[in-house]
MIDRENTOR-320481 format. One line per field, with one value per residue (C-alpha): residue number from 0; residue in one letter; x, y, z. Coordinates in steps of 0.25 Angstrom, whole numbers, plus 5000, padded with zeros to 4 digits. Example, Ala and Ser with C-alpha at 12.3 -4.5 7.8 and 13.67 -1.06 7.14 Angstrom:
REM MIDRENTOR-320481
num c(0	1)
residuo c(A	S)
X c(5049	5055)
Y c(4982	4996)
Z c(5031	5029)
//
This chain:
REM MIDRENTOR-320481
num c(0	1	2	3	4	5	6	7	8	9	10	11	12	13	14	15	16	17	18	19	20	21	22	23	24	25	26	27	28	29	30	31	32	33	34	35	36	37	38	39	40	41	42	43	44	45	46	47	48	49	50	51	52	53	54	55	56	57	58	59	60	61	62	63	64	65	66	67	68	69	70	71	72	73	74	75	76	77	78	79	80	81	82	83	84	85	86	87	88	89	90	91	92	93	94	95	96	97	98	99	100	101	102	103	104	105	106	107	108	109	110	111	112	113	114	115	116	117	118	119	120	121	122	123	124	125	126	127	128	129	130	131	132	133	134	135	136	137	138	139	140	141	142	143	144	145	146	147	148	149	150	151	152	153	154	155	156	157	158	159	160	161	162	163	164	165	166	167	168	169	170	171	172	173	174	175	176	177	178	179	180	181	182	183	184	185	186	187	188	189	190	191	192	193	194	195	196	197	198	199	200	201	202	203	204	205	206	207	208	209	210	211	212	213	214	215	216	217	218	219	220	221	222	223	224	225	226	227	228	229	230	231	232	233	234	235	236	237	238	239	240	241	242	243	244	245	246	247	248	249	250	251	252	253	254	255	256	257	258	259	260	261	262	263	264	265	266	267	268	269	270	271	272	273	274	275	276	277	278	279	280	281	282	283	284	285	286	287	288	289	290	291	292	293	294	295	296	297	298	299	300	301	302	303	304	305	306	307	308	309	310	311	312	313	314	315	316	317	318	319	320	321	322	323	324	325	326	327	328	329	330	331	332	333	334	335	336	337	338	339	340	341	342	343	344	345	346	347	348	349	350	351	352	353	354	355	356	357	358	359	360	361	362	363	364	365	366	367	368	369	370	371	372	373	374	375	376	377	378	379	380	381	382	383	384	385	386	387	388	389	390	391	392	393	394	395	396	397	398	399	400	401	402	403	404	405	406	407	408	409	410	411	412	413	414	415	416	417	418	419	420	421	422	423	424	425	426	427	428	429	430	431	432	433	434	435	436	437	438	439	440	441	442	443	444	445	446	447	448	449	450	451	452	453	454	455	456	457	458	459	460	461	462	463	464	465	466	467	468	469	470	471	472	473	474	475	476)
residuo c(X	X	X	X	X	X	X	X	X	X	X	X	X	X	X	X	X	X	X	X	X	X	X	X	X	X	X	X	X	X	X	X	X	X	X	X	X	X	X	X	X	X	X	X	X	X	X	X	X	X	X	X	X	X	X	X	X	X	X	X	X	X	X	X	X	X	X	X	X	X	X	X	X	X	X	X	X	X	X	X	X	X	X	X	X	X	X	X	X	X	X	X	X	X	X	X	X	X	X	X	X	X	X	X	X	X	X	X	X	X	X	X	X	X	X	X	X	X	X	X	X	X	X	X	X	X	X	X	X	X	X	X	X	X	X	X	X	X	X	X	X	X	X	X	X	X	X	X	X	X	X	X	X	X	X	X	X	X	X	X	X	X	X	X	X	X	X	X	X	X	X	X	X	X	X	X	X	X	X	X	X	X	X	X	X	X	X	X	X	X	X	X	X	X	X	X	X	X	X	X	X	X	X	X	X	X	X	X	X	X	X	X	X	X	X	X	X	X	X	X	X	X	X	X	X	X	X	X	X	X	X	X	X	X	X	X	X	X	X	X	X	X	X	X	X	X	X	X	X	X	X	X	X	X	X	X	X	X	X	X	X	X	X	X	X	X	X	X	X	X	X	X	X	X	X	X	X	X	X	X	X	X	X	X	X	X	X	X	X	X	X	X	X	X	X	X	X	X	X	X	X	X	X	X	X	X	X	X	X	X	X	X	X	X	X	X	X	X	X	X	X	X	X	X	X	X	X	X	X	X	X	X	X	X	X	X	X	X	X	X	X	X	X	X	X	X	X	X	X	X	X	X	X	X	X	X	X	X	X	X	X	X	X	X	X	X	X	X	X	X	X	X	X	X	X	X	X	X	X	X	X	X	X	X	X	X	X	X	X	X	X	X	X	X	X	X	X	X	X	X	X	X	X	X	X	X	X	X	X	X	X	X	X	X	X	X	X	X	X	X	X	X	X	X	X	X	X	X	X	X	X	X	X	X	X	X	X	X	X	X	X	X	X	X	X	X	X	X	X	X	X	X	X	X	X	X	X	X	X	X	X	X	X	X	X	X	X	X	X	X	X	X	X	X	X	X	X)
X c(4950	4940	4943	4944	4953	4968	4980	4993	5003	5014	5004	4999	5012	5017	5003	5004	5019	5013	5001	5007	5020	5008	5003	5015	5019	5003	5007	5019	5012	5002	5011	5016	5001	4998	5010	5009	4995	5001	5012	4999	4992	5003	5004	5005	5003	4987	4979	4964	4950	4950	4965	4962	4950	4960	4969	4960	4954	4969	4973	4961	4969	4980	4973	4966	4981	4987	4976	4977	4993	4988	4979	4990	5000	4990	4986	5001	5005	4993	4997	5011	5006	4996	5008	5015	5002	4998	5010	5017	5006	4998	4982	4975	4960	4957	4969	4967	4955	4956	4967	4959	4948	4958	4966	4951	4949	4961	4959	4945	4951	4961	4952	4944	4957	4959	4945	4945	4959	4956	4941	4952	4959	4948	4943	4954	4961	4974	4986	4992	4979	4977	4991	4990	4976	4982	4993	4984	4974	4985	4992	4978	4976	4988	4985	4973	4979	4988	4977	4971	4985	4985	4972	4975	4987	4979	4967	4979	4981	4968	4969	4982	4973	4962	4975	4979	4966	4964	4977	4975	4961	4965	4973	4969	4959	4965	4967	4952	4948	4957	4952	4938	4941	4950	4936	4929	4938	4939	4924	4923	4936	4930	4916	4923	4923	4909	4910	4924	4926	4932	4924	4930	4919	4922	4923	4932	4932	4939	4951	4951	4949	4961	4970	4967	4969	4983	4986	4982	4990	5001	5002	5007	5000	4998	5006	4998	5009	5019	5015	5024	5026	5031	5046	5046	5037	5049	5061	5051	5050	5066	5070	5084	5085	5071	5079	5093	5085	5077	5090	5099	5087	5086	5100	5104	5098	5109	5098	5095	5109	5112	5099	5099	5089	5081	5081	5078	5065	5061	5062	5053	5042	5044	5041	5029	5023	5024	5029	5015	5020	5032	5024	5014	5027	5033	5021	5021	5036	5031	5020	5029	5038	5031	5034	5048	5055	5069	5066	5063	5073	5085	5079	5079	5087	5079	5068	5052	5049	5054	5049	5046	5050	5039	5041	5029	5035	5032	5034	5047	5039	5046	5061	5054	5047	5059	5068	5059	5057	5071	5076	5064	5060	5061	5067	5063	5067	5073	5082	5093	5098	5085	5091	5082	5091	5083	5083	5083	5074	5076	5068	5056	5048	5042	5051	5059	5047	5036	5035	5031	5025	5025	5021	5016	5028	5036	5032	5034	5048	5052	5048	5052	5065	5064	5063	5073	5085	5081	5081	5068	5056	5044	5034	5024	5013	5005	4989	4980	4967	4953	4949	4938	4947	4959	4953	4953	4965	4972	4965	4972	4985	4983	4978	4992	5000	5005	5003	4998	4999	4988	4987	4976	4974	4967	4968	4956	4957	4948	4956	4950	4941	4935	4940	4944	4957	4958	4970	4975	4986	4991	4993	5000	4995	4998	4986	4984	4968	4956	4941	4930	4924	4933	4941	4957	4963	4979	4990	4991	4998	5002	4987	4976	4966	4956	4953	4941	4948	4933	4933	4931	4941	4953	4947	4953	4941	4948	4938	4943	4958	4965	4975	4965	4968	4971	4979	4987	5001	5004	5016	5023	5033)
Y c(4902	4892	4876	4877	4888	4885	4892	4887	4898	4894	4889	4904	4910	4904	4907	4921	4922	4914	4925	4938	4935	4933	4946	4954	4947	4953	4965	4966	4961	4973	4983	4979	4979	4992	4998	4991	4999	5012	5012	5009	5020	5031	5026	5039	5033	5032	5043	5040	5042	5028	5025	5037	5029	5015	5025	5028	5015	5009	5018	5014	4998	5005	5005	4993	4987	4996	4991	4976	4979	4986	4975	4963	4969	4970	4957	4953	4962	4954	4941	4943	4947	4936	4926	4935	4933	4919	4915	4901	4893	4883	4885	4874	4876	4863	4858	4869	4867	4852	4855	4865	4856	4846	4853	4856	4842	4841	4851	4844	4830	4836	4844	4833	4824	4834	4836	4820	4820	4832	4828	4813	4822	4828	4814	4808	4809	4801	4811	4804	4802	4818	4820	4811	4818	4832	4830	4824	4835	4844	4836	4837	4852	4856	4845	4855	4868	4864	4859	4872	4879	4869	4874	4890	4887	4880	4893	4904	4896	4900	4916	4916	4912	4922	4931	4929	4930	4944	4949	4944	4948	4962	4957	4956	4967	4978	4969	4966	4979	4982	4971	4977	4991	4983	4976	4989	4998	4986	4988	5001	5003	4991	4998	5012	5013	5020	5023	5021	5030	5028	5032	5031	5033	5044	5040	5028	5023	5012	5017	5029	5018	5007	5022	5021	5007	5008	5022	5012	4999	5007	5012	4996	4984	4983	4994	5007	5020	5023	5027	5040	5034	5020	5025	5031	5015	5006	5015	5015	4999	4998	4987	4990	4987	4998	5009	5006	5008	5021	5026	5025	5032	5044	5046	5046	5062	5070	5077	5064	5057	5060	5057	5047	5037	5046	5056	5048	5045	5057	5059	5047	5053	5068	5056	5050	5065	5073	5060	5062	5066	5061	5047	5051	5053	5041	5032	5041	5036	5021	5021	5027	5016	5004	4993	5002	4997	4994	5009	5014	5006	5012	5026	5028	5018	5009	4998	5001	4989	4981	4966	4964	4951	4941	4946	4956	4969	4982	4996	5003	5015	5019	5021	5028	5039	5041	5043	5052	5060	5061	5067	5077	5082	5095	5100	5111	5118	5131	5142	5150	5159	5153	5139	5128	5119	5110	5113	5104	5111	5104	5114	5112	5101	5103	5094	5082	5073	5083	5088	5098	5090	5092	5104	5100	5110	5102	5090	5093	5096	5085	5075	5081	5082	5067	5062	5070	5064	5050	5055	5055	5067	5068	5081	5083	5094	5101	5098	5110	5105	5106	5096	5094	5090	5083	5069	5074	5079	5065	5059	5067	5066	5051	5048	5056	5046	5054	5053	5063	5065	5071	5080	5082	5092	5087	5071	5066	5050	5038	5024	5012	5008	5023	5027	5043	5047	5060	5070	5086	5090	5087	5074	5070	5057	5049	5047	5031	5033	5038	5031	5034	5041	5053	5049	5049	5037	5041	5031	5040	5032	5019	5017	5021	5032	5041	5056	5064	5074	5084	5083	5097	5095	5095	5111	5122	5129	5136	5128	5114	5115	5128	5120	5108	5104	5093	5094	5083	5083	5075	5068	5064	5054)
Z c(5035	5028	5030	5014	5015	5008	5008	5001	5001	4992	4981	4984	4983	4971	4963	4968	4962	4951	4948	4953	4941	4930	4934	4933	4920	4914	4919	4910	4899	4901	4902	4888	4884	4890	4883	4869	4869	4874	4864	4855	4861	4857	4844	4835	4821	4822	4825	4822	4830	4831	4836	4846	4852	4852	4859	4870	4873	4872	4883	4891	4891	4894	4908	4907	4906	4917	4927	4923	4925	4940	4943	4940	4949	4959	4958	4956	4969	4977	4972	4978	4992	4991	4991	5003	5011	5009	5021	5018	5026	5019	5025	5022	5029	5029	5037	5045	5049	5053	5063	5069	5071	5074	5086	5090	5092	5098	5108	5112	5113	5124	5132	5132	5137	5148	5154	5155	5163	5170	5175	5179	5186	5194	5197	5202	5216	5212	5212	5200	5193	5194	5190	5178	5175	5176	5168	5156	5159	5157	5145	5136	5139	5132	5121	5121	5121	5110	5102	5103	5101	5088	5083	5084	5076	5064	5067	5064	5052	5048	5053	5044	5031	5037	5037	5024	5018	5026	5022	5006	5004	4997	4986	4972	4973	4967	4955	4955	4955	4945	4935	4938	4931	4922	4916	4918	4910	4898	4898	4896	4886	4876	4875	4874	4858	4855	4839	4836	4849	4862	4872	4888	4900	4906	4920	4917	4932	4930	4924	4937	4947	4940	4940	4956	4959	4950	4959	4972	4968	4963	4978	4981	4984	4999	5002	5005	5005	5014	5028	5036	5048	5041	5043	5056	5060	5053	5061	5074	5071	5075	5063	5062	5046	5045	5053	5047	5033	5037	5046	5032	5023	5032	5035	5020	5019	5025	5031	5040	5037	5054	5060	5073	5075	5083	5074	5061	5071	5072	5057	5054	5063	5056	5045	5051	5054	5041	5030	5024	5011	5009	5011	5001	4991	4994	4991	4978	4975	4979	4969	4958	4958	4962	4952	4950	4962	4957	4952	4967	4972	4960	4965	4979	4982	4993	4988	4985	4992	5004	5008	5023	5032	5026	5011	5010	5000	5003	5000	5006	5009	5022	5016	5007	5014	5023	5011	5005	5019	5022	5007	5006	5021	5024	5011	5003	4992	4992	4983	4984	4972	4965	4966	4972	4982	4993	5007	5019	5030	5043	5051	5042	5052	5065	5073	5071	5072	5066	5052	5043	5032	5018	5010	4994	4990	4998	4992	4977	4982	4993	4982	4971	4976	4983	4968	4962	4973	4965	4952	4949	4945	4952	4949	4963	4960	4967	4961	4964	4967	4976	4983	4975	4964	4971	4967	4951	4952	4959	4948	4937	4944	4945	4931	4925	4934	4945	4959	4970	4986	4990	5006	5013	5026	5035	5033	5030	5026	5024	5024	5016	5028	5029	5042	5042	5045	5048	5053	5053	5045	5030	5024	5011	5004	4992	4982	4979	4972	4970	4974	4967	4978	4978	4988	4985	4989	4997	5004	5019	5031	5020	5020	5010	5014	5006	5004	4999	4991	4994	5010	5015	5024	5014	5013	5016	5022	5034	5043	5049	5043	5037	5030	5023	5009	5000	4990	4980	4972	4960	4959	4946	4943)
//
């Protein structure tokens, strides 16, 4: 914190509720816009050279709008935390500043007192007089010590803003970025008519790159995916109302309706080890219904998001995952007099604690099925691909809408910061973008890391690991 600095929390909070309420009302006025033009768009009654080139350079704002519309609920969502973050303490560095110096003084003024009564009291062979002195002494080190104690209070004052900077420096950057491709794709769509002819670049980067970010944001603001062992953390950390919720989600599955505490233990731990997938899905199902929450809510019946104790929202991911693990484990399909009937396999893990995983066949139909409990349809496919071509074919899948879960054996990650992480075995993970280096950007762990679809490693080249691969599934709503 700077002496200039100044902070003024509810002057911030009420501009914040101010700005982040303009925002969403642009945002209807663009979704209006965008589909006045499409209606425009599909207008059967012309059909000329000329109304075909409108047509194409029409649909190109089209994106334009979708990305301003991205980039104002960003903006929107980073307002509101901004007003969340800010605290309820006026910091004014001026202020702040003068009472540190202040309590400095202070504290110089008494130690100067107490070296001057305690040199009184070396001097002096008077028992009173050395009691007197001793007690002064005494009476202007603590007046000492509390000025000290005073000035850390007023120093914490400025960690807190340094806090608050730290912790709201990140905001407001996707929207910038998006405004950037936003100005580049407005250039190139108004120079595009060449002789009555509308001509598109043909690597159009900044429509790919505002696709990604829409993928990214679309993940939640803040929130990075749900994480496998988040259950089995919440019923390890022994809040009653946190157990009572995840106790009355898993006994509400016949299969699971008896289990004891113990046992609904060991259950979240089979979680922990082999939930890979079932997370990947879940953080599929959030993304489909973010900004539908009273949708969510009317569907499975528990809430999209839940607020914690200082007001900070955030994605019910846990109930989630568990719901979605405890109505599609272990089952598989099966037939009797060509009739297809599903099948509860309670021998099919390894121990209690210790899973099997998840095959893809197995996830097309655990999913498929998960869906069809709620009434709702969801097609899972299996993508046939090399390596070479699983970035193309995520970027096909993701320009028709849908969304992928890509696996990978062995695990081979890089996080934001560029630090390897590297484990045996398979992992499932949900697709959240694509960089312009190659790389595919996934939500593991309810963090964000990045793969290189070509790394030999992913091959089956019977050397290093037998069983390597990488393969992806679409998924459609």
């Amino acid at each position: 914190m700077r002496r200039s600095d100044y902070l003024n929390p509810e002057a911030i909070k009420r501009q914040c509720i101010k700005a982040a309420s303009r925002l969403e009302e642009d945002c209807k006025s663009l979704e209006i816009a965008g589909s006045c033009i499409a209606e425009f768009v599909r207008n059967p009654e012309v059909e000329t050279e000329s109304f075909q080139a409108l047509k194409q350079q029409l649909e190109d704002y089209i994106i334009i709008i979708e990305a301003m519309q991205i980039a104002n609920i960003a903006d929107a969502e980073d307002f509101k935390s901004f007003g969340r973050l800010v605290g309820s303490e006026l910091l004014d560095g001026e202020n702040i500043y003068g009472q540190m110096e202040n309590s400095l003084s202070m504290k110089e003024s008494f130690l100067s007192n107490e070296e001057f009564y305690r040199n009184r009291m070396a001097a002096t062979e008077d028992i009173f007089l050395q009691a007197y002195y001793h007690f002064k002494t005494k009476q202007y080190q603590r007046m000492a010590d509390n000025s000290q104690r005073l000035y850390e209070r007023w120093r914490e004052k400025t960690e807190r803003f340094d806090e608050i900077a730290a912790e709201t420096q990140h905001l407001f950057v996707d929207g910038k970025d998006i405004d950037v491709l936003i100005q580049k794709g407005l250039t190139q769509i108004a120079g595009g008519f060449q002789n009555g002819a509308y001509v598109r670049k043909p690597d159009n980067e900044w429509k790919k790159q505002i696709k990604n970010i829409g993928v990214r944001l679309a993940m939640g603001y803040g929130d990075k995916g749900g994480e496998q062992k988040g259950p089995y953390m919440l019923w390890k950390r022994g809040l009653a109302s946190d157990m009572e919720s995840i106790r009355n989600m898993i006994h509400k599955y016949e299969e699971y309706a008896d289990y004891s505490d113990e046992e609904i233990t060991g259950l979240l731990i089979k979680l922990s080890d082999e939930g890979c997938a079932y997370v990947a899905f879940a953080n599929i199902i959030v993304d489909e219904y973010r900004r539908k929450e009273e949708e969510f809510e009317k569907t499975f019946g528990f809430p999209l998001f839940l607020t914690n104790a200082i007001g900070i929202k955030y994605v019910n991911y846990n109930q989630l995952i568990v719901d979605l693990y405890c109505a599609s484990d272990n089952h598989r399909k099966s037939w009797k007099m060509w009739q297809e009937y599903d099948v509860y396999d309670k021998n099919e893990d390894f121990t209690e604690t210790v899973g099997r995983g998840t095959s893809l066949d197995d996830c097309i139909y655990r999913f498929e099925r998960y869906m069809d409990i709620y009434g709702k349809a969801v097609k899972i496919e299996n993508i046939a691909c090399s390596a070479s071509e699983v970035y193309q074919k995520c970027e096909e899948e993701i320009r028709q809408g849908n969304h992928i879960i890509i696996r990978t054996c062995p695990v081979r990650l890089v996080d934001s910061d560029g630090k390897a992480v590297h484990k045996g075995g398979g992992h499932a993970m949900t697709v959240t973008g694509l960089s312009d280096d190659g790389r595919i950007q996934v939500s593991s762990w309810g963090k964000i890391f990045y793969i290189t679809p070509e790394n030999p490693e992913f091959m089956d080249n019977g050397e290093n690991f037998g069983g390597a691969y990488i393969r992806i599934q679409s998924v459609q709503f």
